[in-house]
N, C-alpha and C positions, 0 to 999 in steps of 0.2 A: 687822730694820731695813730701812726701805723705801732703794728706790736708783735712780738714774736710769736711763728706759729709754732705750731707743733712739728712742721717736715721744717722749719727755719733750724729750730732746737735739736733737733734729729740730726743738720747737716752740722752746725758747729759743733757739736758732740765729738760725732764721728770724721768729718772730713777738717774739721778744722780752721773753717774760713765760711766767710758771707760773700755771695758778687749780690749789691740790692741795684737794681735796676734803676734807671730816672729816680732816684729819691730826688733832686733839687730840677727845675725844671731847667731848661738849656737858656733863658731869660737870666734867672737868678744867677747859673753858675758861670754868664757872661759877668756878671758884676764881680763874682768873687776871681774871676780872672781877672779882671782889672785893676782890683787890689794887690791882687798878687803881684802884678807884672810891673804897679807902682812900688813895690817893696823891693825886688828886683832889680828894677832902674837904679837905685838908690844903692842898693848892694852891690853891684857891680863898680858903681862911679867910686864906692869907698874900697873897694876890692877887686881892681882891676884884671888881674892876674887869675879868678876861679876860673877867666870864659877861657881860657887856653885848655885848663883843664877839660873842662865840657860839662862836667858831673858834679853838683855841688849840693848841700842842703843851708837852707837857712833855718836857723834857730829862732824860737822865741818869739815867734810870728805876731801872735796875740801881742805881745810888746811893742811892735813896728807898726801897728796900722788897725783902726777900729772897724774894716773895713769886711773881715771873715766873722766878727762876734756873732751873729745871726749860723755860723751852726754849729758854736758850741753847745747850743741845746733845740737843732734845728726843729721844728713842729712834726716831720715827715721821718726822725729819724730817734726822736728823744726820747718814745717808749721802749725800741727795741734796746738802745741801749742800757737804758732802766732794765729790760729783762733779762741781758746778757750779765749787768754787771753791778746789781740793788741801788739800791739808793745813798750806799756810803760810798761818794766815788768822786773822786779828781780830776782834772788835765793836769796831765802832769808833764806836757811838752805839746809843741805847737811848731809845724814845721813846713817850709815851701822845699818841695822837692823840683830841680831844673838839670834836665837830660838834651843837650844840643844834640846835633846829628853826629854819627859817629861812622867811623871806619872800620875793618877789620869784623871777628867775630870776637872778639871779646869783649865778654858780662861787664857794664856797667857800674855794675856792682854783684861779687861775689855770690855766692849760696854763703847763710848763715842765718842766726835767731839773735834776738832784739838782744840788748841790756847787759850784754857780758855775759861774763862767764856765772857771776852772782845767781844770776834770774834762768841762764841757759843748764842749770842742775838739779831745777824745781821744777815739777809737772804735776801739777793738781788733778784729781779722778777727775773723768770727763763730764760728769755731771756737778762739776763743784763752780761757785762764781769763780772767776777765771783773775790772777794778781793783779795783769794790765792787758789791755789790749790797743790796736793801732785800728785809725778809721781812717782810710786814705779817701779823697774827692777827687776825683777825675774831672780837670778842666780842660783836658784836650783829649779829642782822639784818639784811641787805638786801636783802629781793625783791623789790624792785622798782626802776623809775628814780628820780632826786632824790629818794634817800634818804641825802644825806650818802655816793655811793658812790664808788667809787675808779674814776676814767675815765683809762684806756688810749688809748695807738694803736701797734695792732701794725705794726710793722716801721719804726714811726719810730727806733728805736736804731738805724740804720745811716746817718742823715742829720743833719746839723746842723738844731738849731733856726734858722729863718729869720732872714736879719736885724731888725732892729725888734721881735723879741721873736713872741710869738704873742698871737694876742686873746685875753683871760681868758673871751670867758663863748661865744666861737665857736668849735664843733668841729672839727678838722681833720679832714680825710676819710679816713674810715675809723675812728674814733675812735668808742666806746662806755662805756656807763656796766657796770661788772662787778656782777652778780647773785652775792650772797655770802650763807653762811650762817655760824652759829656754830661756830666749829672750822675753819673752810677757812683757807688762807691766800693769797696771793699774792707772787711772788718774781720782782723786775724789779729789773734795772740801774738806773746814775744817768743813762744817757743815754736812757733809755725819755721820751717826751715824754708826761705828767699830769697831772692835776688833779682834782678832788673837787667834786660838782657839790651842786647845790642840796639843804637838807634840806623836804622837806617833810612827811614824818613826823613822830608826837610823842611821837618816843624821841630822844636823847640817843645818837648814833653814838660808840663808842669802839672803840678798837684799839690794838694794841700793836707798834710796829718795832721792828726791828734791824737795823743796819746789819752787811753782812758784808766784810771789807776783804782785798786780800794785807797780810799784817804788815808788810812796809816801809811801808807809807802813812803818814800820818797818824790817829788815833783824830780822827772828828767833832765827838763833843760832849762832849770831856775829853782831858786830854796826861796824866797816869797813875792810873789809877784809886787808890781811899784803899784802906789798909793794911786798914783797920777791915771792907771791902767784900769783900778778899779773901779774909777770915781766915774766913769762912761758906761760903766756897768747893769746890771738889773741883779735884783736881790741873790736870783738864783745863778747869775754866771758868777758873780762875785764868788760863792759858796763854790762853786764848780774849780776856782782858781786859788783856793782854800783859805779862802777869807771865814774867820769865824769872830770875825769883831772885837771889840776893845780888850774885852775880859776874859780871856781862855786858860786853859792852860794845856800841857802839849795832851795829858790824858782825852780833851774835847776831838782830838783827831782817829781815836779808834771809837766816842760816844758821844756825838756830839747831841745835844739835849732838844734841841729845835732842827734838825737835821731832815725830817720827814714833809714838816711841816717846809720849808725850803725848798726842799728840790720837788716836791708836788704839789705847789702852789701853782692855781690855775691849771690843772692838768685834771681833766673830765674820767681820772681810772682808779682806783683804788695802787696802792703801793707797793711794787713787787720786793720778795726775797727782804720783808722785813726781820 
């Protein structure tokens, strides 16, 4: 199981984001395409009117299809986020991201930071476990610029977004578009300042997030996941999707008593950031 190094630890410190290379191999992340693109299908036929738009996110993905479960706690991917983010920790949103080809030079989506305005006022010292973060999966392509890519600026997590917001389709400085392949992934806080720039390829950009949370938080895009969701589950995604069983009470979501034992069940490391 891969684990965070010390220039890993170094760079989210300081620069604010992860690019991890092949974590899933191009095999695997053909099938989580396929999933995705069945969810999709489906979304579209009940939602005919998004493909006009071009640019749309589906919700709640983990709810739609058992077909991504395999990396809400992928083997190639589950220590580092254990080191990024301990062992008290949530999904707390599950999301297919869909970029058609587009026209013009305008961003996709804007420059800005996760969660509102709530989460966009808090910045934790740089060495502190992080409130939530995003782990994006690249299941298509991007080598190049305005390809529907995922645009950064490192080290804007340690600064507030400006007042008046930021301009959608002008870069801040220092700010780039990330060159991704099939299988990479990228892992940035809510307060990383981004946006998705122009498609000008004629593919069809899709990826797949999750949100990673301390379990006190709040879950994003659901307040408890369905019975029915759980029950295809394994002990530990179950816990991941903040199942704590019959008998709790809400104090069990900042201490939960078998919490350790849970989410490092089967895991060959000792428990970080207990």
């Amino acid at each position: 199981m891969n684990r965070l190094s010390k220039s890993m630890r170094q760079k989210w410190q300081d620069q604010g984001y992860l690019h991890l290379k092949n974590v899933i191999s191009k095999d695997e992340a053909a099938g989580y395409l396929d999933a995705a693109n069945e969810v999709i299908e489906g979304y579209e036929a009940e939602n005919p009117k998004v493909r006009k738009g071009g640019v749309y996110t589906i919700i709640q993905t983990l709810f739609r299809t058992d077909g991504i479960d395999g990396l809400m706690d992928h083997p190639n991917l589950f220590g580092i986020i254990l080191d990024l983010m301990g062992p008290y920790l949530q999904i707390m949103g599950s999301q297919i991201y869909v970029r058609y080809p587009s026209e013009g030079k305008r961003n996709l989506s804007g420059w800005h930071t996760d969660a509102g305005r709530s989460l966009a006022q808090i910045r934790v010292a740089p060495d502190s476990l992080p409130l939530n973060f995003k782990i994006q999966f690249f299941l298509t392509d991007i080598p190049e610029e305005n390809h529907a890519n995922f645009c950064l600026v490192p080290r804007s997590h340690h600064r507030p977004v400006p007042e008046g917001s930021l301009s959608r389709n002008e870069t801040p400085p220092g700010g780039f578009q990330l060159i991704a392949e099939v299988g990479d992934c990228a892992i940035f806080p809510n307060t990383l300042w981004h946006a998705v720039a122009p498609n000008h390829s004629d593919i069809v950009r899709r990826s797949i997030t999750f949100r990673y949370g301390q379990m006190w938080c709040r879950p994003y895009d659901y307040e408890k996941c369905p019975e029915d969701v759980l029950a295809r589950m394994t002990t530990r995604q179950r816990r991941l999707m903040g199942d704590l069983g019959e008998c709790y009470t809400a104090t069990d979501y900042f201490k939960p008593k078998d919490q350790i034992e849970v989410i490092m069940d089967g895991l060959d490391f000792e428990c970080p950031n207990i």
